[in-house]
C-alpha positions in Angstrom: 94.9 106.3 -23.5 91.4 104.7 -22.8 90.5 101.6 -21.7 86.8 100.4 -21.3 85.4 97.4 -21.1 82.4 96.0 -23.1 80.2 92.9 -22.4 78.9 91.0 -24.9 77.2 88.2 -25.0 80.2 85.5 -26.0 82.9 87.1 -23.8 84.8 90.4 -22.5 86.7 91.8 -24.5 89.2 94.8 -23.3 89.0 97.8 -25.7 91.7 100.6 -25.7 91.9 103.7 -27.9 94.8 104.9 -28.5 94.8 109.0 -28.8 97.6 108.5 -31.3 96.0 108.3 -34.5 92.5 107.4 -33.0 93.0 103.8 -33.5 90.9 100.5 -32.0 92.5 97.9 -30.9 90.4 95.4 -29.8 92.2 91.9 -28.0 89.7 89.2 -27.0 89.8 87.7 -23.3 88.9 84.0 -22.2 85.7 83.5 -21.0 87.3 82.6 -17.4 90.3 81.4 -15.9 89.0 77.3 -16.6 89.2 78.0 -20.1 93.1 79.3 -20.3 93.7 76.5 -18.1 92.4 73.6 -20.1 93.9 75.3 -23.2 97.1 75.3 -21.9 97.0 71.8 -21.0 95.6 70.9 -24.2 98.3 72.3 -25.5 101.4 70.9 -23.0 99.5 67.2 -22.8 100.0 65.5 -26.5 101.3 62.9 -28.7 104.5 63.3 -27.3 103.5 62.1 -23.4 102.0 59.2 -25.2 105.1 58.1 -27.3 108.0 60.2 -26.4 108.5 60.4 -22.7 108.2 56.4 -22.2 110.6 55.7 -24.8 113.2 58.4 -23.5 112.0 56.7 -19.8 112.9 53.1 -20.9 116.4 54.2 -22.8 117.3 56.6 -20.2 117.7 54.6 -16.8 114.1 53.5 -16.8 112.9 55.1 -13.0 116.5 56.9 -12.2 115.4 59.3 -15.4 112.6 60.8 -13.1 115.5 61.9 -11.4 117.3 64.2 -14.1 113.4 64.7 -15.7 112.4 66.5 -12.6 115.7 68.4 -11.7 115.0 70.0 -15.3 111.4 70.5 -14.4 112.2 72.5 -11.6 115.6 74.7 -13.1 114.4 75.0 -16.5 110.3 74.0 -17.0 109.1 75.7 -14.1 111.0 79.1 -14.6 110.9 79.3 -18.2 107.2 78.6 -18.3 106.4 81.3 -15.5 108.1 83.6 -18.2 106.8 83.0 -21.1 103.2 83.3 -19.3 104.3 86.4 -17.8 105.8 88.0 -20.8 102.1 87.2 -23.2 100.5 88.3 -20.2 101.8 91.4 -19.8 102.6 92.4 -22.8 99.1 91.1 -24.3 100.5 90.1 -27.6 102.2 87.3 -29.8 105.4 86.0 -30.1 106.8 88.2 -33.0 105.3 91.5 -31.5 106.1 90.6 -28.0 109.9 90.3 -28.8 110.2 93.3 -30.6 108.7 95.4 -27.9 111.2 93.7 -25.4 114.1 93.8 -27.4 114.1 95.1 -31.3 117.4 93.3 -31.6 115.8 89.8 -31.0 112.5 90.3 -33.2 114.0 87.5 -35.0 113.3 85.1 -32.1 109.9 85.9 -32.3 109.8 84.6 -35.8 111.7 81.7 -35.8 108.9 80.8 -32.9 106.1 81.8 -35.4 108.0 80.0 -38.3 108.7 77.0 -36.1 104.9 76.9 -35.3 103.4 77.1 -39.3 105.9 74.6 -40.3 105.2 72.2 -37.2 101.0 72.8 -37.7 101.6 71.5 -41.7 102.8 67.7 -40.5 101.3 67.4 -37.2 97.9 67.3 -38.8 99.3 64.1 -40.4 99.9 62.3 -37.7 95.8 63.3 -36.6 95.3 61.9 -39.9 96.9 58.9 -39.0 94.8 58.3 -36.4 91.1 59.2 -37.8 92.5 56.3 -40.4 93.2 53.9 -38.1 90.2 55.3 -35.8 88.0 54.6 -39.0 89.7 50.8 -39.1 89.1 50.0 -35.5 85.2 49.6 -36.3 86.2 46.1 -38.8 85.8 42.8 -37.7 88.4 41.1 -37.7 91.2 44.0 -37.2 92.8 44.7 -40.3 95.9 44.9 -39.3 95.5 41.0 -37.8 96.9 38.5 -39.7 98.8 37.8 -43.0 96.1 37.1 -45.6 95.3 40.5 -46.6 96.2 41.7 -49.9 98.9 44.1 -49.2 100.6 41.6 -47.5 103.9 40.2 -48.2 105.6 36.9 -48.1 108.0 38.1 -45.1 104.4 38.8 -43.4 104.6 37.6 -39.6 101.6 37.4 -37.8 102.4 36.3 -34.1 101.6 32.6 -34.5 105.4 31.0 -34.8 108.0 30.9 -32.0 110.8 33.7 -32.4 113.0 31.1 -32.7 111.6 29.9 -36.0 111.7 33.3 -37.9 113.8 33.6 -40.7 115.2 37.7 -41.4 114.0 40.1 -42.8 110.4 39.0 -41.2 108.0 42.1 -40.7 104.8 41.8 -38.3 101.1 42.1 -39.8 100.5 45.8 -38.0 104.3 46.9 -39.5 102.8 45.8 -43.1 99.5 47.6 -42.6 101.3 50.5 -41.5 103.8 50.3 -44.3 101.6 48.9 -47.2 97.7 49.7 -46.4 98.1 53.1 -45.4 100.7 54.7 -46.1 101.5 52.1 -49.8 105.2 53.4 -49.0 108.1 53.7 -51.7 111.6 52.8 -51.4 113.1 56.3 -50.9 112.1 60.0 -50.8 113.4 59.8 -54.1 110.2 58.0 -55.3 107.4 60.2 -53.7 104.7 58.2 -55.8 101.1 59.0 -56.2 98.7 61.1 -53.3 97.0 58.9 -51.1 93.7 59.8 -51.8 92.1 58.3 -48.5 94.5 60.2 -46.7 93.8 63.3 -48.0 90.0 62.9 -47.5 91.3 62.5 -43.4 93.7 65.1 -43.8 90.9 67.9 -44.8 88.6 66.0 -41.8 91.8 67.0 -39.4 91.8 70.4 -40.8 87.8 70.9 -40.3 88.4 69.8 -36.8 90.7 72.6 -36.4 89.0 75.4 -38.3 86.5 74.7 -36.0 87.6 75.1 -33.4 89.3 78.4 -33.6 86.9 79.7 -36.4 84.9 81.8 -33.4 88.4 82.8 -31.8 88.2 82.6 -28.0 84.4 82.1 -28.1 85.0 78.4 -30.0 88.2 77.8 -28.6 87.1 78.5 -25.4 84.2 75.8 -25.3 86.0 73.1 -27.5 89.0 72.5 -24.5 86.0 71.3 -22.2 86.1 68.1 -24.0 89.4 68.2 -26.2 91.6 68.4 -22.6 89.2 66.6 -20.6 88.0 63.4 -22.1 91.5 62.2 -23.1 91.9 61.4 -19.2 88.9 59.5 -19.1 90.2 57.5 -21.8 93.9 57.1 -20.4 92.1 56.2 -17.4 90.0 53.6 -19.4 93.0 52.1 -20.7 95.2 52.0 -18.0 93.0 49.8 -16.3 93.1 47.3 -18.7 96.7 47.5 -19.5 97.4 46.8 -15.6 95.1 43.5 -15.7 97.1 42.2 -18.8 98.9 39.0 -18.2 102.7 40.0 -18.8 102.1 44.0 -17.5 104.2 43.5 -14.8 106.9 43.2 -16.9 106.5 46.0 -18.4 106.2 48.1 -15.3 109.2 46.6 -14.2 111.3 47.7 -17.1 109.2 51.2 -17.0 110.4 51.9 -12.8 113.4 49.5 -12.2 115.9 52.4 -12.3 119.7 51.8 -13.8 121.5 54.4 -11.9 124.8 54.2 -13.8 123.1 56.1 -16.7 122.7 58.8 -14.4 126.6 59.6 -15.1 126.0 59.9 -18.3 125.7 63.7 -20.6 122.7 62.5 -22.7 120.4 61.1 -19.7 120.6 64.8 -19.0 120.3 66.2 -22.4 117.4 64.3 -22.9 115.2 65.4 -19.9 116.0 68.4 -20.3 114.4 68.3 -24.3 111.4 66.3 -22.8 110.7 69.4 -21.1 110.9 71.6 -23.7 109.6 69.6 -26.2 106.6 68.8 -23.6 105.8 71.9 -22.0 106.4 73.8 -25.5 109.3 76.3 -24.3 109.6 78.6 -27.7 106.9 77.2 -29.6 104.9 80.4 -28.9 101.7 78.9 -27.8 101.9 79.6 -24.3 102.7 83.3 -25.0 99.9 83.1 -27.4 97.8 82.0 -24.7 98.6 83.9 -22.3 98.3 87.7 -24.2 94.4 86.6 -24.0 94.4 86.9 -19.8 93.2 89.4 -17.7 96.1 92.1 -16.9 96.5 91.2 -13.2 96.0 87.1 -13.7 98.0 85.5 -11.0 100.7 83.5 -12.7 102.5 81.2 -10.7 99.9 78.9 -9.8 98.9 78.8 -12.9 102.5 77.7 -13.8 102.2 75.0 -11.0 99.2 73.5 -12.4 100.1 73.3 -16.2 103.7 71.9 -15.1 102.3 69.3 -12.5 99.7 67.9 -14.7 101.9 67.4 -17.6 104.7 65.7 -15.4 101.7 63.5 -13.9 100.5 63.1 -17.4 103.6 61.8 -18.8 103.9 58.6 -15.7 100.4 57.9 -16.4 101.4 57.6 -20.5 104.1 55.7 -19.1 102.4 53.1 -17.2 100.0 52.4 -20.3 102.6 51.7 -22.7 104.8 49.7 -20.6 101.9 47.6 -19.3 100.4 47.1 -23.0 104.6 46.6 -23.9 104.4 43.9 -20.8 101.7 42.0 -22.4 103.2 41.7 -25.8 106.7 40.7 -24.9 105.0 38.4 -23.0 102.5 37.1 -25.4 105.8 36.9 -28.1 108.3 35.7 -25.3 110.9 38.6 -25.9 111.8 40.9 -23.4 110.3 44.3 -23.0 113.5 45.9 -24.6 113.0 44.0 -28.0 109.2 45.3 -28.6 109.9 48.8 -27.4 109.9 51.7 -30.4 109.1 55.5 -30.1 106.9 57.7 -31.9 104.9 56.7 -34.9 106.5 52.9 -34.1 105.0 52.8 -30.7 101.5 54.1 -31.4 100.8 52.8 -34.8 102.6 49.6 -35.1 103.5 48.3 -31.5 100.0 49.5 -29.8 97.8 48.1 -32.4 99.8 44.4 -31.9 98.7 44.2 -28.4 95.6 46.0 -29.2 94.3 43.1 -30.8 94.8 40.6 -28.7 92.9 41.8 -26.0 89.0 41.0 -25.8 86.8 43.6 -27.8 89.7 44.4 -29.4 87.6 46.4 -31.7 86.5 48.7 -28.8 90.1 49.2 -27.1 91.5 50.1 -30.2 88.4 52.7 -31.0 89.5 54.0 -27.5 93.1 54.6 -28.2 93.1 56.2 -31.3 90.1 58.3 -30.0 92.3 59.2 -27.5 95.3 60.4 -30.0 93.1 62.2 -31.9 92.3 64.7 -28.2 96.0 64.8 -27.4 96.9 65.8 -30.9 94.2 68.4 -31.7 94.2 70.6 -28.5 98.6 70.6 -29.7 97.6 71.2 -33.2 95.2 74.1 -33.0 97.6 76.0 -30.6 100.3 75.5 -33.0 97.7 77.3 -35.7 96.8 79.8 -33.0 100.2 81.0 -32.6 100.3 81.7 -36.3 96.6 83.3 -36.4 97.5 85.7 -33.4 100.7 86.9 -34.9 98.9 87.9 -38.5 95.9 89.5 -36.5 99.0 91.3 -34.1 100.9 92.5 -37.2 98.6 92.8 -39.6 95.3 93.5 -38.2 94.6 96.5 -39.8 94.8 94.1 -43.1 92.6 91.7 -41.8 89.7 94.3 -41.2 89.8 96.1 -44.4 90.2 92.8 -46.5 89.0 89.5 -44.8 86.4 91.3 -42.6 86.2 88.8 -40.4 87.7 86.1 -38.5 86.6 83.4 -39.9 87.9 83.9 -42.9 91.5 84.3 -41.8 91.1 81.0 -39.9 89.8 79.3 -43.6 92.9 81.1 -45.3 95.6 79.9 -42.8 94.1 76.4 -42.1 93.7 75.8 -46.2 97.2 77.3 -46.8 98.6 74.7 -44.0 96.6 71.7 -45.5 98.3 72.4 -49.0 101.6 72.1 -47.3 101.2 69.1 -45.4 99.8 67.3 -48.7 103.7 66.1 -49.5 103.6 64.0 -46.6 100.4 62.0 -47.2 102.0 60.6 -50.8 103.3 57.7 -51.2 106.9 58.7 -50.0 105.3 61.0 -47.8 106.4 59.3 -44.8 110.0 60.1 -46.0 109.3 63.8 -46.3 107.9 64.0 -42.4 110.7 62.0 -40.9 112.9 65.1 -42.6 110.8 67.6 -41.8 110.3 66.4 -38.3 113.7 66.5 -37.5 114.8 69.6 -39.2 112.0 71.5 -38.1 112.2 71.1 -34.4 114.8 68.7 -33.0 117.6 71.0 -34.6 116.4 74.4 -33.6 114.3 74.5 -30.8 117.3 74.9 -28.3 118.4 77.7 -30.7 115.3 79.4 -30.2 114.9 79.2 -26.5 118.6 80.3 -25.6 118.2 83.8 -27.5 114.4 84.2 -26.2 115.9 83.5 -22.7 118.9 86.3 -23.3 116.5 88.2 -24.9 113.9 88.1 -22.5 116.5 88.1 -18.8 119.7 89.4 -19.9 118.9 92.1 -22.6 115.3 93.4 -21.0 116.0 92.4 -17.5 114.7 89.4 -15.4 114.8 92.7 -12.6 112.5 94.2 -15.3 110.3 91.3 -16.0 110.0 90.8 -12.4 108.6 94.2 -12.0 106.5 93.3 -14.4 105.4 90.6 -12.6 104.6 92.6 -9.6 102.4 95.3 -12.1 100.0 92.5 -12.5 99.8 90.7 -9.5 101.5 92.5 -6.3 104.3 90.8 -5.8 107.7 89.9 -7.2 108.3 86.3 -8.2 110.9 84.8 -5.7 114.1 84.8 -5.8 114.4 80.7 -6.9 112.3 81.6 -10.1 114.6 84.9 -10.7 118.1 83.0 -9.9 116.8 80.8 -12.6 116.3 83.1 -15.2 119.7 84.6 -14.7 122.0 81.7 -14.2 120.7 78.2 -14.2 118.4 78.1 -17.1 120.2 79.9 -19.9 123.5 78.3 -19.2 121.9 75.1 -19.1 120.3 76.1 -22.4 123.5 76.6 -24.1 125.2 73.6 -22.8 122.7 71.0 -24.4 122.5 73.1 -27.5 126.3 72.5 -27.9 125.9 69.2 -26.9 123.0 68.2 -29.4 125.2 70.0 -32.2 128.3 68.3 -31.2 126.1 64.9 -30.8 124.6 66.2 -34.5 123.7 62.5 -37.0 121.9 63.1 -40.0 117.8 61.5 -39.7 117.5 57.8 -40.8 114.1 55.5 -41.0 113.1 52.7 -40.1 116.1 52.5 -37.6 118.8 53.4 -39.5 117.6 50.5 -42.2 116.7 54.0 -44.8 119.2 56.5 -45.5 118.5 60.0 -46.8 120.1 60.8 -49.9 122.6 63.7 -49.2 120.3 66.5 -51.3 117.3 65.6 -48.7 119.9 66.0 -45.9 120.9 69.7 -47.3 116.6 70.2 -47.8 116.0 69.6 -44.7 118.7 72.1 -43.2 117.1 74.4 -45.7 114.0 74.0 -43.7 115.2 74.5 -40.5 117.6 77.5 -41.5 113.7 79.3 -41.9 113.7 79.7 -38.6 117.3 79.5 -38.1 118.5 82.6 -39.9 115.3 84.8 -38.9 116.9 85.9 -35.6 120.4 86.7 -37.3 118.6 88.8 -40.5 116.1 90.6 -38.0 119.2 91.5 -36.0 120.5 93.6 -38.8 117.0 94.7 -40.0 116.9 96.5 -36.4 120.0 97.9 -36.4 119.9 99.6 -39.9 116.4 101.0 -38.7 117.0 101.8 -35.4 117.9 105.9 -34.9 121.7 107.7 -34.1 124.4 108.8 -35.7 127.0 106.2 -34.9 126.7 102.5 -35.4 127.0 102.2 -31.7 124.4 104.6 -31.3 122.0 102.3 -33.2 123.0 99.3 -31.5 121.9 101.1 -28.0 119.1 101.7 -29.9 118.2 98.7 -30.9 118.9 96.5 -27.5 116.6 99.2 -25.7 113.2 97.9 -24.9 110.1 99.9 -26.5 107.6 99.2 -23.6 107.5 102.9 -22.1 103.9 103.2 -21.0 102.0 100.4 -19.9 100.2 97.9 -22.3 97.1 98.2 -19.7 96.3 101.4 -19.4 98.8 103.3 -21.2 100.2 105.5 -18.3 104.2 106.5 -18.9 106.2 103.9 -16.5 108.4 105.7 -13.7 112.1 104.9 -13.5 111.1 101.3 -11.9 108.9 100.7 -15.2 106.3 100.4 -13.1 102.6 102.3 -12.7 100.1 100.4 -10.7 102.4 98.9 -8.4 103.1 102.4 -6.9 99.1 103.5 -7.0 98.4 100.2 -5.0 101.1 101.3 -2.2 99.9 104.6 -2.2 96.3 103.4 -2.0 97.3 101.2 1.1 99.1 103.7 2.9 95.8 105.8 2.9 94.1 102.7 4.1 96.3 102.1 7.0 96.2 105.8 8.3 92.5 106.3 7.9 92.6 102.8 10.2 94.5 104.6 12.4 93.2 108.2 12.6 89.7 107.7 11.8 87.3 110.2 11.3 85.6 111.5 14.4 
């Protein structure tokens, strides 16, 4: 086997031919190491800091959960990242191809990550849509979600001006009933989806133009869109965290945010949930960082890259934290409640809660362009990765399909991005809001841990973390140390299994609108249809390997299928030796020549 390399004008791309059957395969690279960088924390930085990590900050022993966050950070984040870099990187492929060249048994993990992705990339574009809507709204004067006179209104309409005291119940604030009744026009039930939301759907199909473009080049679009995408969202979380700190009341919030409550630390689900914030955060078994990282240079140094993305989304996530609960400050203040009555999470927080304080700040109209400018940059550079893990595994799998029939690139983009639009159109009706809550959970919250425990056994018990560290040292000299390799083996896959079990054992079926909304049970048995997609792929590609896999005996073909099919290396294409190794030697031997012409030189 070949390998050259061609310059071109947009990048380098590495170029192998293969003498077996003659064939090209050609793998684009990033245009420099910047590029990966500010993908992969595009992709790690998102909604989630913004909404998620505060929340779980606030309910979890407000300050004492930076405690059990960061332990997880450094036995499961750290290590589990640093592999997942290492195994696209050295592998140069996606998730579905890189697992079944590790370990044919677990193909399946591979796709329930690819699965996981598509599904994830159909409603996650709603939430961007949310946004561009309420983006679009920032620019009226007054805000339209200020104040009780508009026409979608209701009589229980509350709109800040009367004590707490004097409420009556079933009273819902003016951004609650723009939320509820201007944009979304919700029905009572999933069981009423209603008609599309045509305004919506025009923001919708913006979202998805924002995302063809940028990944309609590949790397060469990609590449130059996270310059701004990854960037400018930290110029506007800086923005706005100056201004949530001189709010009257944002002490309080900060307060609530820090003051740690160290008897939660005793408790199972403090744990549980740092160590999902992690996951969820860093994007463990979404197959965007493997993604990623198949596009690096073969002898990319990986651990400092792993620093960097894991760093800057933990420093992400307090910053995120000391915006929310400073705006939160202001507002309980403004409505004399405490910060623990006005906290929510997720679409709560950002769409109803934010846009209360919002608007009682001077130039309201300007702060609010900035925060929702600022959701749309945390969710695209998240979105388009999720769509890139899907593009990279058809082009992987199928690229010989994609030549003869699309042609290009471009139009594989168009196909998956239009597909993905299509599906997400359920969510954007009138009980659409119904639909994502489901698919939300089912999707994600009930398999990811799934996922990532047989990717971990996969990956360290069945190939090897001995193997994967040699690997390691293949590409950049040396082994990774022994803290990152203890991990691999013990801490992080046990630790996987136990909050897996603990999350199934902890199992409720999804409410909304905080357990006011329950879903009828045939929605509750949908929505475990949609996460057995991904669940069931790694049991059914188990069996697929085994019946395919060569010997005579069943146990013959279950050797057969647990052995790895990396024999030469995905570089060059030289056979590995019995340490599955080929440069590493070459570099030794090449040193050792060094060091005796040093000390027998020529005379």
């Amino acid at each position: 086997m070949m390998e050259f390399l061609i310059e071109t004008k947009a990048q380098e791309v590495s170029v192998m031919e293969m003498q077996k059957g003659n064939r090209l395969i050609v793998r684009e690279r990033w245009g420099n190491k910047v590029q990966f960088m500010l993908a992969c924390i595009g992709n790690v930085v998102g909604l989630g800091n913004m909404w998620r990590f505060p929340y779980l900050c606030a309910k979890s022993g407000g300050g004492a959960f930076l405690i059990p966050y960061f332990t997880m950070l450094l036995v499961c984040g750290i290590p589990l990242l640093y592999m997942e870099l290492a195994v696209g990187q050295y592998t140069r492929l996606g998730p579905i191809q890189a697992m079944s060249k590790i370990c044919p048994f677990f193909k399946g993990t591979g796709v329930a990550t690819a699965i996981m992705s598509f599904l994830l990339s159909t409603y996650y574009n709603v939430i961007i849509a949310w946004s561009l809507y309420y983006f679009v709204s920032s620019f009226y004067n007054p805000l339209p979600w200020v104040g009780c006179n508009n026409s979608w209104n209701t009589d229980n309409c509350w709109d800040g001006t009367l004590n707490t005291t004097e409420l009556r119940n079933g009273t819902v604030s003016a951004p609650q009933e723009f939320f509820d009744h201007n944009m979304l026009k919700m029905t009572d039930g999933i069981d009423n989806f209603g008609n599309v939301r045509w305004e919506l759907v025009g923001c919708l199909a913006v979202a998805w133009l924002l995302v063809y473009f940028c990944l309609w080049k590949g790397l060469k679009s990609t590449g130059k869109v996270v310059y701004v995408t990854a960037t400018l969202p930290y110029l506007l979380i800086g923005a706005f965290l100056f201004r949530a700190l001189t709010l009257e009341g944002s002490d309080l919030g900060l307060k609530y945010f820090f003051e740690p409550k160290w008897e939660l630390l005793l408790t199972a689900k403090v744990w549980v949930y740092a160590a999902a914030q992690n996951f969820n955060s860093i994007g463990i078994a979404f197959g965007s960082i493997m993604t990623f990282s198949s596009y690096n240079p073969f002898d990319n140094r990986i651990m400092r890259d792993t620093l960097v993305i894991a760093m800057v989304d933990a420093f992400t996530c307090i910053l995120a934290g000391m915006c929310v609960f400073g705006t939160l400050g202001n507002l309980a203040f403004e409505q004399n409640k405490t910060v623990e009555e006005v906290v929510s999470s997720g679409p709560g927080l950002v769409f109803v809660a934010y846009p209360q304080a919002l608007s009682k700040m001077p130039a309201a109209q300007v702060w609010a362009a900035i925060f929702f400018a600022m959701l749309l940059c945390l969710g695209i550079d998240s979105q388009f990765a999720c769509v890139e893990v899907t593009i990279t595994t058809i082009k992987d799998a199928y690229g010989h399909w994609v030549r003869k029939y699309l042609k290009r690139h471009e139009v594989l983009v168009l196909l998956v991005c239009f597909v993905s639009f299509i599906l997400g159109l359920p969510n954007i009706m009138q009980g659409g809001i119904y639909f994502f809550q489901l698919i939300d959970y089912y999707t994600a919250a009930i398999s990811l841990m799934y996922i990532a425990f047989f990717e971990v056994v996969a990956i360290v018990w069945i190939y090897g973390a001995n193997r994967l560290a040699s690997n390691v040292r293949e590409m950049t000299g040396s082994l990774p140390n022994l803290y990152i390799r203890g991990c691999w083996m013990f801490a992080s896959p046990c630790l996987i299994l136990a909050i897996w079990i603990f999350s199934m054992a902890d199992y409720e079926a999804p409410t909304y609108n905080n357990g006011k909304y329950t879903f009828p049970p045939w929605s509750i048995a949908m929505g475990w249809m949609i996460a057995s997609f991904s669940i069931l792929a790694i049991p059914i590609f188990a069996v697929i390997s085994v019946i395919n896999a060569k010997g005579d005996s069943i146990s013959q073909k279950f050797a057969a299928a647990f052995r790895s099919q990396i024999r030469e290396c995905p570089c060059c294409g030289k056979l590995l030796n019995d340490q599955h190794e080929v440069h590493y030697p070459e570099l030794l031997e090449e040193k050792r020549e060094q060091i005796s012409l040093e000390q027998f030189p020529s005379i």
